[in-house]
BATOR-63460 format. One line per 10 residues: number of its first residue (from 1); their letters; for each residue x, y, z of N, C-alpha, C, O, CB. Coordinates in steps of 0.05 Angstrom, whole numbers, plus 5000, padded with zeros to 4 digits. Glycine has a CB too. Layout:
REM residues N
NUM	a	X Y Z X Y Z X Y Z X Y Z X Y Z  ...
//
This chain:
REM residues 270
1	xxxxxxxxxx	4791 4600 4863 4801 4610 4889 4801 4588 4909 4780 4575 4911 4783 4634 4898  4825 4579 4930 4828 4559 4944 4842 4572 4965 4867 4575 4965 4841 4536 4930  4825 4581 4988 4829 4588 5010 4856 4573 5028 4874 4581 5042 4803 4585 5020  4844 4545 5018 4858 4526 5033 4890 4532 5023 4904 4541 5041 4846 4494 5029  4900 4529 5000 4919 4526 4992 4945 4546 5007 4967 4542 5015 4913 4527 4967  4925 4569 5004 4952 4595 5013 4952 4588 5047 4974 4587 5057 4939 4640 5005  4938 4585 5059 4942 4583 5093 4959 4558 5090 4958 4546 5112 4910 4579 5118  4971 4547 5074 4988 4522 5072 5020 4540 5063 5037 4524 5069 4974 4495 5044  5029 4558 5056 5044 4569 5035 5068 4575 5054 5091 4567 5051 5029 4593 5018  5058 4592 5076 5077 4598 5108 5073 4609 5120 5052 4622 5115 5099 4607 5112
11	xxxxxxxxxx	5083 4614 5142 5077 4635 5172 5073 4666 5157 5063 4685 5170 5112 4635 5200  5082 4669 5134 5079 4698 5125 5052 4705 5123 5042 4725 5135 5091 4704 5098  5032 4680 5101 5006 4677 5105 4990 4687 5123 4973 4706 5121 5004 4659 5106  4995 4673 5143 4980 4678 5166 4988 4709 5178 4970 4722 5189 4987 4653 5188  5011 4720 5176 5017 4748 5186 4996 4762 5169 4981 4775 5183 5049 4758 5182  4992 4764 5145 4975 4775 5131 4941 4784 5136 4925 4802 5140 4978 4759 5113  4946 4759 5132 4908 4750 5147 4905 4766 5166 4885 4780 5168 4900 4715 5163  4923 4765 5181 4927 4785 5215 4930 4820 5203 4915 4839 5208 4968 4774 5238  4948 4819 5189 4951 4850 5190 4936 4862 5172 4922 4881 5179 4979 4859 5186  4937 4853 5144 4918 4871 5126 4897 4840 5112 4906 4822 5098 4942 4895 5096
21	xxxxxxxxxx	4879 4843 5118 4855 4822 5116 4852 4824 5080 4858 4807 5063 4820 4833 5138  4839 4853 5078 4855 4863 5047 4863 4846 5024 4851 4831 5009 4881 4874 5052  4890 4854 5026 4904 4847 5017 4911 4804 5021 4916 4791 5001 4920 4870 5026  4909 4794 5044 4896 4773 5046 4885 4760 5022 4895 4744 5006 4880 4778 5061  4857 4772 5025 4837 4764 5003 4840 4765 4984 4835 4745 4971 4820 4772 5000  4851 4791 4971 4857 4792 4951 4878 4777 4931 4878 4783 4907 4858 4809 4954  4899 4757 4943 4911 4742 4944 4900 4721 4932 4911 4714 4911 4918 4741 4964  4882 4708 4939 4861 4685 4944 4857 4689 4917 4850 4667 4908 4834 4687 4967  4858 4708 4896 4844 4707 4866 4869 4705 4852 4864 4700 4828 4823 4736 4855  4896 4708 4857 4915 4707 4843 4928 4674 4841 4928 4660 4862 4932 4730 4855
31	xxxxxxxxxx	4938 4663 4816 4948 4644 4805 4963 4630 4832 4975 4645 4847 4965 4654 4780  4962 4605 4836 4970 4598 4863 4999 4599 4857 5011 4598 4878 4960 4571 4875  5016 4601 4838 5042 4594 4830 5061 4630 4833 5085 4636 4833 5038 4578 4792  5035 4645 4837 5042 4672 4846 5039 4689 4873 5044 4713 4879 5031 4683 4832  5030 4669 4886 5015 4683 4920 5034 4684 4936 5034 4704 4950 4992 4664 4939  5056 4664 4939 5087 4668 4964 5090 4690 4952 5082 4708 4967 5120 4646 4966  5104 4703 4916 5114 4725 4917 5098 4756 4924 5106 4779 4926 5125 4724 4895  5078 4745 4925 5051 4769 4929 5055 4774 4963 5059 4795 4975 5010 4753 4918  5053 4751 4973 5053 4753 5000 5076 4770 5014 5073 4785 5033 5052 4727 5008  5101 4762 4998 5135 4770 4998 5128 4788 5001 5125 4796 5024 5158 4767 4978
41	xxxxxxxxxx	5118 4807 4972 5119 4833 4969 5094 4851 4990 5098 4874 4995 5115 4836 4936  5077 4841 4997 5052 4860 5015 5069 4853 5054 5064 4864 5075 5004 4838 5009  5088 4832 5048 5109 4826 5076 5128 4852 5077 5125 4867 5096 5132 4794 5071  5146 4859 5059 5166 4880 5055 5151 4905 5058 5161 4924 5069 5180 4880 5028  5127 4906 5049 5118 4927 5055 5104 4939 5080 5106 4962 5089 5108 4928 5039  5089 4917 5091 5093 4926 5129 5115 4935 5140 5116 4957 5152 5092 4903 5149  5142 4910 5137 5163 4915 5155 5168 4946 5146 5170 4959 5167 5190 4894 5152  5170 4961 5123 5171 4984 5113 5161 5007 5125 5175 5027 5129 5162 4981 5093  5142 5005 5130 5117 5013 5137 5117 5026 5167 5110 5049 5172 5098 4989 5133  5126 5008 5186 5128 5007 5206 5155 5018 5211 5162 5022 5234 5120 4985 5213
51	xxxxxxxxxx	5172 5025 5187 5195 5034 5205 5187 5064 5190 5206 5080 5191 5232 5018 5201  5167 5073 5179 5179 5110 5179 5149 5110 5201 5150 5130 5216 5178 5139 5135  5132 5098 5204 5111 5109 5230 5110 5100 5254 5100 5116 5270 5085 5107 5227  5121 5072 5264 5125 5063 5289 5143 5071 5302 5136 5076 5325 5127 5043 5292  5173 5075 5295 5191 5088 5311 5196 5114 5314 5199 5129 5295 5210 5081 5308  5198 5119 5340 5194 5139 5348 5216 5161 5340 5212 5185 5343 5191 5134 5372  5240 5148 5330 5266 5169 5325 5265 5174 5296 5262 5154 5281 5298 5156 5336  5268 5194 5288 5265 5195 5249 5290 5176 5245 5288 5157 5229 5271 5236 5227  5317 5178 5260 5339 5161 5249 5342 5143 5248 5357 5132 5232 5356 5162 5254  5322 5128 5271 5324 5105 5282 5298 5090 5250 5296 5066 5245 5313 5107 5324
61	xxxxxxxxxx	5287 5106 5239 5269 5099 5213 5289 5092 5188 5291 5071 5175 5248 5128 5204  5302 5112 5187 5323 5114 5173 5346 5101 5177 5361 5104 5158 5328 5135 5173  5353 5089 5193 5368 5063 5187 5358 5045 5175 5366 5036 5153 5374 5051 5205  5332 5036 5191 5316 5006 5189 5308 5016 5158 5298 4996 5148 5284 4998 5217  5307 5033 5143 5301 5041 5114 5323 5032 5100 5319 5027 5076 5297 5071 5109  5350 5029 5109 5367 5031 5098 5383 5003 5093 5399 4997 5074 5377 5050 5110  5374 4986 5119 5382 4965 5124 5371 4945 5107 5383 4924 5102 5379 4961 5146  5332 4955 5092 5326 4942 5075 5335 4947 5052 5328 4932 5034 5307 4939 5075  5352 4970 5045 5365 4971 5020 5392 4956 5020 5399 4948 4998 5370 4999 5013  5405 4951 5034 5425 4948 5037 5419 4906 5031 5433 4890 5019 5436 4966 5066
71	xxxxxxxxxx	5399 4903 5042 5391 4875 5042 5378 4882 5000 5394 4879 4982 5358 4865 5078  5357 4889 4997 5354 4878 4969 5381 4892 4949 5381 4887 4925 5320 4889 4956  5403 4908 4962 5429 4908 4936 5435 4886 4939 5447 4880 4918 5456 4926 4937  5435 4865 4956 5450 4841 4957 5440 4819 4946 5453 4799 4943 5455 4835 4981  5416 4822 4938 5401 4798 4926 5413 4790 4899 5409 4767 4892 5370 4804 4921  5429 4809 4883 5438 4790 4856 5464 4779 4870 5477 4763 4858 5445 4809 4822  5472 4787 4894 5499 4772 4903 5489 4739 4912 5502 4718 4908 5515 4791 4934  5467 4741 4923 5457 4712 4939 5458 4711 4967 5456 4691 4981 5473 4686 4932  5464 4741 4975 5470 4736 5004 5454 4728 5020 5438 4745 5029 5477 4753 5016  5451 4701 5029 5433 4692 5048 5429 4710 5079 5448 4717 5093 5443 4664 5052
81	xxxxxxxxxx	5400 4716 5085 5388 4736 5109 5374 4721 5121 5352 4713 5112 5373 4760 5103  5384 4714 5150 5367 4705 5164 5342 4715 5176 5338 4714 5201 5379 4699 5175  5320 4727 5154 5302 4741 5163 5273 4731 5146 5265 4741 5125 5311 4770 5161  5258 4710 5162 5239 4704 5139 5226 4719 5116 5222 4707 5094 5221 4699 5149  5218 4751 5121 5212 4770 5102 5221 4763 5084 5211 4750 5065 5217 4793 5105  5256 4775 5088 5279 4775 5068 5282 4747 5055 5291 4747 5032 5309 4784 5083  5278 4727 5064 5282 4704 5047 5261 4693 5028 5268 4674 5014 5287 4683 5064  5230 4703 5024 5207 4695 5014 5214 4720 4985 5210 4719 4961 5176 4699 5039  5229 4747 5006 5226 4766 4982 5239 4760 4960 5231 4759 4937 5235 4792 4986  5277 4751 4974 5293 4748 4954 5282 4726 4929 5287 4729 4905 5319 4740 4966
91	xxxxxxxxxx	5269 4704 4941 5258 4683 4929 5239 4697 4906 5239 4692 4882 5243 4664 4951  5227 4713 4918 5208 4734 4891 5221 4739 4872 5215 4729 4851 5197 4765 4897  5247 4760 4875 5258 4773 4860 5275 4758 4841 5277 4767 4818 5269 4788 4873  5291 4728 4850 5305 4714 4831 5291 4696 4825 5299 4682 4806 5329 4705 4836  5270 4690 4835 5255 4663 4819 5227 4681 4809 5224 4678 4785 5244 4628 4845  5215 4693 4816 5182 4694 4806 5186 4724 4786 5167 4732 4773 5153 4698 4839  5207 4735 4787 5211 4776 4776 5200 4788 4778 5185 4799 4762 5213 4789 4754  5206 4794 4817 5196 4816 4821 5212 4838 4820 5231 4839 4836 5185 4814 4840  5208 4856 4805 5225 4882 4798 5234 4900 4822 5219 4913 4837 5207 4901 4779  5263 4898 4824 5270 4913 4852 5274 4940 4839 5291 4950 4854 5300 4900 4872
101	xxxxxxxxxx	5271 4953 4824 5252 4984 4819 5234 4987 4834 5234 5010 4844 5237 4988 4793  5212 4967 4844 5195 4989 4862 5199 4978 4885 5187 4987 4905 5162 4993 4857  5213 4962 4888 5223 4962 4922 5233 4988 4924 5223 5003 4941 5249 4938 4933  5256 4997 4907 5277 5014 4911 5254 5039 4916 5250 5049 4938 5301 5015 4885  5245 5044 4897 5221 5075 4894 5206 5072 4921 5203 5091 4937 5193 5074 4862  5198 5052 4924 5170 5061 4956 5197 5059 4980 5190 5065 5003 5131 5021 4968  5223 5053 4976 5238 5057 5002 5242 5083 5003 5241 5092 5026 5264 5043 5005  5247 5105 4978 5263 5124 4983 5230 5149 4985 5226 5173 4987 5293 5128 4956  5221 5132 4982 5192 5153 4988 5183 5143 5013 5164 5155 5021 5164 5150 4963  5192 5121 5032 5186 5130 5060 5207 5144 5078 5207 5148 5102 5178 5108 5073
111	xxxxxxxxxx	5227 5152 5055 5247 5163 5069 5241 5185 5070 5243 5190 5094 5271 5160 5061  5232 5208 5055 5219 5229 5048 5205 5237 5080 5217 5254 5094 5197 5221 5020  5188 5227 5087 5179 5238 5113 5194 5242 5138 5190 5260 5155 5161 5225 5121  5213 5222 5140 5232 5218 5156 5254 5241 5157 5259 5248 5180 5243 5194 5148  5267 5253 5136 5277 5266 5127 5270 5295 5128 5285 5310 5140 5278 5256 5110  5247 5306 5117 5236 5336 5107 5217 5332 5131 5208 5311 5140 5221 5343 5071  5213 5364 5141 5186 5366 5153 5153 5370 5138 5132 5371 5152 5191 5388 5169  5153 5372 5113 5126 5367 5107 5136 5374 5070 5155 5385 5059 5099 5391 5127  5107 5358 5061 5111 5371 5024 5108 5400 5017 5090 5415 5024 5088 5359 5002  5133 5403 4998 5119 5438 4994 5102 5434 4988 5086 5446 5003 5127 5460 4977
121	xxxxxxxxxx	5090 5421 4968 5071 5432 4954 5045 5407 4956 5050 5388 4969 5084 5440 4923  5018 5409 4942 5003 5383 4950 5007 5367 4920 5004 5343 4921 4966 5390 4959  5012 5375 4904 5028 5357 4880 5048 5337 4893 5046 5312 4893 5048 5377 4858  5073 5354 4906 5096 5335 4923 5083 5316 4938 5091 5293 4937 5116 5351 4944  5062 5323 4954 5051 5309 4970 5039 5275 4948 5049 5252 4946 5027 5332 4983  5019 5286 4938 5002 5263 4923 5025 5246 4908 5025 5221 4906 4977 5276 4898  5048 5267 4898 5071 5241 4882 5073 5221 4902 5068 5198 4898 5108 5252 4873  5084 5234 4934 5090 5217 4943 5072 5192 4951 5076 5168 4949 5100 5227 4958  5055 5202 4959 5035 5183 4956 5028 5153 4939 5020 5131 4947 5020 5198 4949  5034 5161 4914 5041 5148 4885 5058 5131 4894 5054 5107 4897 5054 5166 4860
131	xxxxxxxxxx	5085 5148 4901 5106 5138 4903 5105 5108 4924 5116 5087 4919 5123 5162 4912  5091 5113 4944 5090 5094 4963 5067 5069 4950 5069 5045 4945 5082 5108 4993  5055 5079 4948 5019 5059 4944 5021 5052 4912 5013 5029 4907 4980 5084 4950  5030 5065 4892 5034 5063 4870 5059 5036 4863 5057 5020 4845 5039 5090 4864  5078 5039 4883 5098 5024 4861 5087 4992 4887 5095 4968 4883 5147 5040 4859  5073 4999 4904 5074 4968 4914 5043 4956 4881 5041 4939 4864 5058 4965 4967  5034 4969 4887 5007 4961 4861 5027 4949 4839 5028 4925 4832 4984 4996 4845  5042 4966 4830 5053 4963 4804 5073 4932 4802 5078 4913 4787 5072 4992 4798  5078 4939 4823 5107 4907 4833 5078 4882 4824 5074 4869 4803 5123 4903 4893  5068 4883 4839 5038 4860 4838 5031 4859 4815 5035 4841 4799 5010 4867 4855
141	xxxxxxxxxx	5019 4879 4811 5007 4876 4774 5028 4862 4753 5025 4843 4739 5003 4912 4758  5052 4880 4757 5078 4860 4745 5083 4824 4753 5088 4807 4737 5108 4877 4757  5081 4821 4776 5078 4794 4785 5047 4770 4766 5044 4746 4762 5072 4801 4822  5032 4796 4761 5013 4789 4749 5008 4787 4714 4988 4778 4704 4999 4803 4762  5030 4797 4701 5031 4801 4685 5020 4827 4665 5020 4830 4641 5027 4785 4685  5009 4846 4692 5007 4870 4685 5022 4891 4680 5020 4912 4693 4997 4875 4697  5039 4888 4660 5060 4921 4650 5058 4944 4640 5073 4964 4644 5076 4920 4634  5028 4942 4619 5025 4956 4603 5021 4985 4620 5015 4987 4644 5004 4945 4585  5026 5004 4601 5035 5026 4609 4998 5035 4617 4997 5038 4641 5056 5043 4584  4981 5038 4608 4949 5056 4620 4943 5037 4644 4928 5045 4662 4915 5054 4592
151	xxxxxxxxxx	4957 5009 4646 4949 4986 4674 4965 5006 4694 4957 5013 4716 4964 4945 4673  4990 5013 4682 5003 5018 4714 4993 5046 4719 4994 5054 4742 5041 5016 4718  4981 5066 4697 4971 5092 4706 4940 5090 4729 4930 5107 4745 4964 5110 4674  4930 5059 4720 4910 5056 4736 4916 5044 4757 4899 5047 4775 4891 5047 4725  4938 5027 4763 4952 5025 4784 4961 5052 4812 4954 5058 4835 4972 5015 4768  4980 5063 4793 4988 5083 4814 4966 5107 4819 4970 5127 4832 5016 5096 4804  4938 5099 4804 4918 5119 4824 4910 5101 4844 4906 5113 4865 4888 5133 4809  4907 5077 4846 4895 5058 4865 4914 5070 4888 4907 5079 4910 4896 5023 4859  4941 5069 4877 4967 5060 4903 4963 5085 4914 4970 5087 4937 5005 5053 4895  4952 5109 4902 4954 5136 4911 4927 5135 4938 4930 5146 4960 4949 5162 4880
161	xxxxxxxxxx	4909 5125 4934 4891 5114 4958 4901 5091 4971 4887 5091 4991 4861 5106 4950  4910 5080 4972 4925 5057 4989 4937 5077 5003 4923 5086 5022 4946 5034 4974  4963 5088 4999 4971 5104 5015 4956 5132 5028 4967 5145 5046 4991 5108 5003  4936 5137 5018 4927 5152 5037 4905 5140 5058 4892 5153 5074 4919 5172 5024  4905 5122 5054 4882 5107 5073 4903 5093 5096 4895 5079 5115 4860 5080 5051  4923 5097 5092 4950 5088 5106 4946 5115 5121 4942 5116 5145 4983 5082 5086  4946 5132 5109 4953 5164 5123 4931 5163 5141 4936 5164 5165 4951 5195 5101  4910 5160 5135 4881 5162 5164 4894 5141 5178 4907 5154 5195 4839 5152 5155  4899 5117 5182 4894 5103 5197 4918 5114 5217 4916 5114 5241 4892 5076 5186  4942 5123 5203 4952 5136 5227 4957 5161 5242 4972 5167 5260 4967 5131 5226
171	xxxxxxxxxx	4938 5174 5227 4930 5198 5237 4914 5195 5265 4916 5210 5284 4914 5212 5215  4907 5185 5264 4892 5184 5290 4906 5169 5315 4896 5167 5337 4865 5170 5284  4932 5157 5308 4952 5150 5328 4980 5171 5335 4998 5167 5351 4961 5123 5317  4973 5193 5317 4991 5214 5328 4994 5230 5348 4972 5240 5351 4992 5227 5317  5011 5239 5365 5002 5259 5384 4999 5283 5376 5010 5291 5355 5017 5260 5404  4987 5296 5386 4978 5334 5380 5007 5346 5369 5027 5347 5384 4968 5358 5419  5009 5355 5342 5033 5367 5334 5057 5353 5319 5074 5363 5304 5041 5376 5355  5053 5328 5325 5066 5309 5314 5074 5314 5284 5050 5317 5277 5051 5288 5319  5084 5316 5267 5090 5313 5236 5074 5285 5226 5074 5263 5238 5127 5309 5230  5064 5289 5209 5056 5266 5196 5050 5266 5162 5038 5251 5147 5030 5259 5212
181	xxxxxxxxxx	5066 5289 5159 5081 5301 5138 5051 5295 5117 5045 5274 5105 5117 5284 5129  5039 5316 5119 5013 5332 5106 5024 5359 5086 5048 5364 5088 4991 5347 5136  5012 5373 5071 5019 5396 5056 5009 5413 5079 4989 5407 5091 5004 5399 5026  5024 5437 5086 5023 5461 5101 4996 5475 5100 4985 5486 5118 5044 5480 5090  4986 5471 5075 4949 5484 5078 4934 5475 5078 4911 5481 5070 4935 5498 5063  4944 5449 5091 4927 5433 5101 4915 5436 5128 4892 5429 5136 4937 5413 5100  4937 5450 5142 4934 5460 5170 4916 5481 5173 4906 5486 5195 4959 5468 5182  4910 5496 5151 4889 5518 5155 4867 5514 5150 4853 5508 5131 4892 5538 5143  4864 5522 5181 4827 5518 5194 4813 5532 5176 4824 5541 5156 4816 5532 5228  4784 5537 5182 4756 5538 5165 4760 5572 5164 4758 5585 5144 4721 5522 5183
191	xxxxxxxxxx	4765 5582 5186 4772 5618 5184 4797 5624 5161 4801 5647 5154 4786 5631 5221  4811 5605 5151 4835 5620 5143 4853 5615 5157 4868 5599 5144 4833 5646 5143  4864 5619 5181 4882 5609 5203 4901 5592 5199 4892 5571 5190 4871 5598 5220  4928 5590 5203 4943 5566 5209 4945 5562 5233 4948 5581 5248 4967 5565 5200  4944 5532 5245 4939 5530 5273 4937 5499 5275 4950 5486 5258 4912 5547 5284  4927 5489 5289 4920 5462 5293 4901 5452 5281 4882 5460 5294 4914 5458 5315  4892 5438 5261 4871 5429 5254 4867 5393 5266 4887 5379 5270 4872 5435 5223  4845 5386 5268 4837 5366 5283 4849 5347 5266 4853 5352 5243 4809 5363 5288  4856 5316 5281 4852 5289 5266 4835 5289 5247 4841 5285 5224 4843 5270 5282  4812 5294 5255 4790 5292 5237 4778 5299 5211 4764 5288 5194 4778 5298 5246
201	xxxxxxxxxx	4792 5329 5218 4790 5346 5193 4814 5333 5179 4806 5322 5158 4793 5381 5199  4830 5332 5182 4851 5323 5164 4843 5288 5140 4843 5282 5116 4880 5318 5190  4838 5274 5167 4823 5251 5155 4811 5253 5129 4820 5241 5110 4803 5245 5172  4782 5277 5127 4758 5278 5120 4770 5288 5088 4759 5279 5068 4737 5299 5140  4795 5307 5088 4805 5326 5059 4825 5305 5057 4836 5309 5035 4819 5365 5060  4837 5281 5069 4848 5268 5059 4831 5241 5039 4838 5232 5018 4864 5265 5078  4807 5233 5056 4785 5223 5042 4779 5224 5017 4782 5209 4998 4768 5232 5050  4765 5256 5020 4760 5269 5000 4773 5268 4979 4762 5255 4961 4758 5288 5005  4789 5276 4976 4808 5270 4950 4818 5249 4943 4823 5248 4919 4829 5281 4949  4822 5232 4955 4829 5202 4948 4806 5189 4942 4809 5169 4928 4842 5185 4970
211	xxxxxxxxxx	4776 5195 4949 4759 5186 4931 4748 5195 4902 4732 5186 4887 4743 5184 4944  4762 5212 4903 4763 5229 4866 4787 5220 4853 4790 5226 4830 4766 5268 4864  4807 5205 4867 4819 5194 4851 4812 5175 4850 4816 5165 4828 4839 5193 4853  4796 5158 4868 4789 5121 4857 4767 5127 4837 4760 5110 4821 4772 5094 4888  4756 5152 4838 4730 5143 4816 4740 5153 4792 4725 5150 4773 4699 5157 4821  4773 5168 4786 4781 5172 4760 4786 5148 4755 4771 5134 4741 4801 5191 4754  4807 5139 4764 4824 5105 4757 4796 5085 4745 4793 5072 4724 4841 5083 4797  4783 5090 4761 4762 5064 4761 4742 5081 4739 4720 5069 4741 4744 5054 4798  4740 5100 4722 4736 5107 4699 4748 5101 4681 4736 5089 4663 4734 5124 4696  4770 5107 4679 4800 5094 4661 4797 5069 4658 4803 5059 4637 4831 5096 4675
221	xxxxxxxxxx	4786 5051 4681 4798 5019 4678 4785 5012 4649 4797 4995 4636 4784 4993 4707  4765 5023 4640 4749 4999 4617 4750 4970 4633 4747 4964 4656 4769 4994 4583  4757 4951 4600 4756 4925 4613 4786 4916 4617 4800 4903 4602 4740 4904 4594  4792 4927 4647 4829 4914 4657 4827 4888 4654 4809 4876 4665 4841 4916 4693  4847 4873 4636 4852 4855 4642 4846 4835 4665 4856 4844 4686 4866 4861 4639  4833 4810 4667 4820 4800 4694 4852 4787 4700 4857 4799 4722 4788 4772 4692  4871 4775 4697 4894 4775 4712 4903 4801 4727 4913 4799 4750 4913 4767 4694  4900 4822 4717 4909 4840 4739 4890 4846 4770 4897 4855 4792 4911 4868 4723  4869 4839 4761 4851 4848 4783 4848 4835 4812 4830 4841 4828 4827 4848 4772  4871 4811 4818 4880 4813 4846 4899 4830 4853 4905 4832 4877 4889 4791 4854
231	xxxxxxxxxx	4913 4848 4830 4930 4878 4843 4925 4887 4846 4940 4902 4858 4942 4894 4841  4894 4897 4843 4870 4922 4847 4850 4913 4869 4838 4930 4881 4850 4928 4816  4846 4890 4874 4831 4883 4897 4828 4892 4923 4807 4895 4935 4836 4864 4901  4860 4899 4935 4860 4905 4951 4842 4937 4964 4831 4945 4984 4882 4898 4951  4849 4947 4935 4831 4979 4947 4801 4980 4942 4788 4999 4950 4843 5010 4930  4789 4957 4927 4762 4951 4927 4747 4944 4954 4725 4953 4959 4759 4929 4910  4760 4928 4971 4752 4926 4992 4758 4952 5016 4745 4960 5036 4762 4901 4996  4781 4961 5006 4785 4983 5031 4775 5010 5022 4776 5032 5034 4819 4988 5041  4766 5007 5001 4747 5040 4996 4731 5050 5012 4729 5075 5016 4727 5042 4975  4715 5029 5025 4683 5040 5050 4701 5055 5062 4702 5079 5063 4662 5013 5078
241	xxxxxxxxxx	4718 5038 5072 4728 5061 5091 4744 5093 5090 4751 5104 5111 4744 5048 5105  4747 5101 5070 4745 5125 5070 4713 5146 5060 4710 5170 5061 4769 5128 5055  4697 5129 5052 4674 5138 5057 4667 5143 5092 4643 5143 5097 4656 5118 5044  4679 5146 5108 4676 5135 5136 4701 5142 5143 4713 5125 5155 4670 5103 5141  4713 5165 5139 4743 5159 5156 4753 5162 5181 4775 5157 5191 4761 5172 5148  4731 5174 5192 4728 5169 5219 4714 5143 5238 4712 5137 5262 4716 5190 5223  4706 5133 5218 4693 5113 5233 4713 5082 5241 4736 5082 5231 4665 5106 5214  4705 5057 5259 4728 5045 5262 4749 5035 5252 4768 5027 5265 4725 5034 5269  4747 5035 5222 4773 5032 5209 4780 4998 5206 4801 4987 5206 4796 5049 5228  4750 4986 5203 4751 4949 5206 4750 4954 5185 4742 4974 5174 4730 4925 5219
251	xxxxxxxxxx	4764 4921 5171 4762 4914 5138 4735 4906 5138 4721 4910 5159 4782 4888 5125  4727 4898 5121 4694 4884 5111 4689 4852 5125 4706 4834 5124 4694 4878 5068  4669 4848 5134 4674 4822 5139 4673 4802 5123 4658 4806 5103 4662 4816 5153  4685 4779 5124 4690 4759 5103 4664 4753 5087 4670 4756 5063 4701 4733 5115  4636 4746 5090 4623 4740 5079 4610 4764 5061 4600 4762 5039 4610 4726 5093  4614 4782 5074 4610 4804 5051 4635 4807 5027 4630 4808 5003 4607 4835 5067  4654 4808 5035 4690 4810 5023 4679 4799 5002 4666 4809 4984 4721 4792 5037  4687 4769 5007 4682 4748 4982 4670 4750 4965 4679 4748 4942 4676 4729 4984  4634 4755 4972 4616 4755 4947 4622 4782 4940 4608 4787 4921 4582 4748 4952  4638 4805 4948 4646 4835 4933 4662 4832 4908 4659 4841 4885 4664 4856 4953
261	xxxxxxxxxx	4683 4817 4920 4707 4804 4897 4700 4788 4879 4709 4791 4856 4730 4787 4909  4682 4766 4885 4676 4748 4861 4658 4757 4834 4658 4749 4811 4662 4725 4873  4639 4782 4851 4620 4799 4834 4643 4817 4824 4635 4827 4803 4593 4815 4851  4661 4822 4828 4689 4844 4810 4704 4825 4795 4710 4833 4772 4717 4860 4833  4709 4805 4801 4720 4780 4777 4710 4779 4755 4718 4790 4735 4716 4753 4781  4687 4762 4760 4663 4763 4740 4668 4783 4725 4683 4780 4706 4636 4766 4751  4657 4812 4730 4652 4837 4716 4675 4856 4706 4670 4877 4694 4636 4852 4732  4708 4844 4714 4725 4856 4710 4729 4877 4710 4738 4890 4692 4731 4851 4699  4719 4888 4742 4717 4911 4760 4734 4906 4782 4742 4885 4790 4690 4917 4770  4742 4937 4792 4753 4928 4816 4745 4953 4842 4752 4950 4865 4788 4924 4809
//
């Protein structure tokens, strides 16, 4: 692991470090000849990210959703994009293979919220979930040489907490009433009631269940492959916090991070 090397790699780097610390780190254990496309791919997925929960207009999501499709159909053409993201990604996709299957799958699953007012059902819900957090895991693990079919089932439970730990953090930036596209009984309070249920409460059953999925996956893992386990890193470190989902919502600090990850190397845990 050579800290130094990746803060040399590009300005994407450093966006990282800033936005998901995470994922960052987790970086730091992967093959240095693989970290720009890792970086590419956890880059596409902010800008993503930010267009079905930061803007305020569902359409105005749904363009900027559309505009990144419209940018990776063009990548077997060569169309050069003047957009650093887009140029580290395309570089992924024709030089390092990164499979634009799960670009394509986590776009049309943030389209999903944008689109419908909530999941029928909490199955629809958790796919989607999958759908989002699952295929960014799976893209990585593949970058990693992880394909095999029980890696990516232990994959897309990780991605299924990734994305819901996505869901708390913006739950609590919603206004009262807001959609934030939850299953419908979810809304029913402790009487029975449909009505308003708190940030909080929502948080706590979204928690809840996403930590019964990390402790299935992470039953399943046996011994994962230690190349895959900078694709799994990232939700090793962000687990506390849904033990805590109310609480501030900081990553781990570095000197704890590190010696967490190196003790998961070693032990080919994640």
């Amino acid at each position: 692991m050579n800290a130094g090397a990746i803060d040399q790699l590009s300005p994407l780097a450093a966006d990282l470090r800033s936005q998901n610390p995470d994922r960052y780190l987790a970086t730091l254990f992967a093959p240095p000849a693989r970290r720009n496309a890792l970086i590419a791919l956890y880059a596409f997925d902010h800008e993503i990210a930010r267009a079905q929960w930061t803007l305020r207009e569902p359409m105005a999501g749904l363009i900027r959703l559309q505009w990144w499709q419209d940018v990776i159909d063009g990548f077997s053409e060569h169309r050069p994009v003047a957009h650093p993201v887009v140029r580290e990604l395309q570089r992924a996709v024709t030089e390092d293979g990164l499979n634009n299957h799960h670009l394509l799958r986590v776009l049309d699953a943030r389209r999903r919220p944008l689109e419908d007012d909530e999941p029928p059902t909490l199955e629809d819900f958790e796919q989607h979930l999958h759908d989002i957090g699952g295929s960014i895991f799976c893209a990585a693990a593949e970058l990693l040489g992880g394909s095999q079919p029980d890696v990516q089932a232990i994959l897309n439970r990780a991605g299924l907490v990734s994305a819901a730990l996505e869901h708390c953090r913006f739950l609590q930036d919603q206004a009262p009433g807001s959609n934030v596209w939850l299953p419908a009984d979810w809304y029913i309070d402790e009487k029975g009631d449909a009505g308003t249920v708190s940030a909080t409460v929502l948080k706590r059953r979204l928690a809840d269940r996403s930590l019964k999925e990390l402790a299935e996956a992470r039953r399943q893992a046996g011994s994962i492959p230690r190349a895959v386990l900078p694709a799994l890193f990232p939700i090793t470190l962000a687990a506390s916090r849904l033990r805590d989902p109310i609480g501030s919502g900081q990553p781990e600090p570095l000197p704890m991070a590190v010696p967490r990850l190196m003790w998961c190397w070693l032990r080919r845990r994640f």
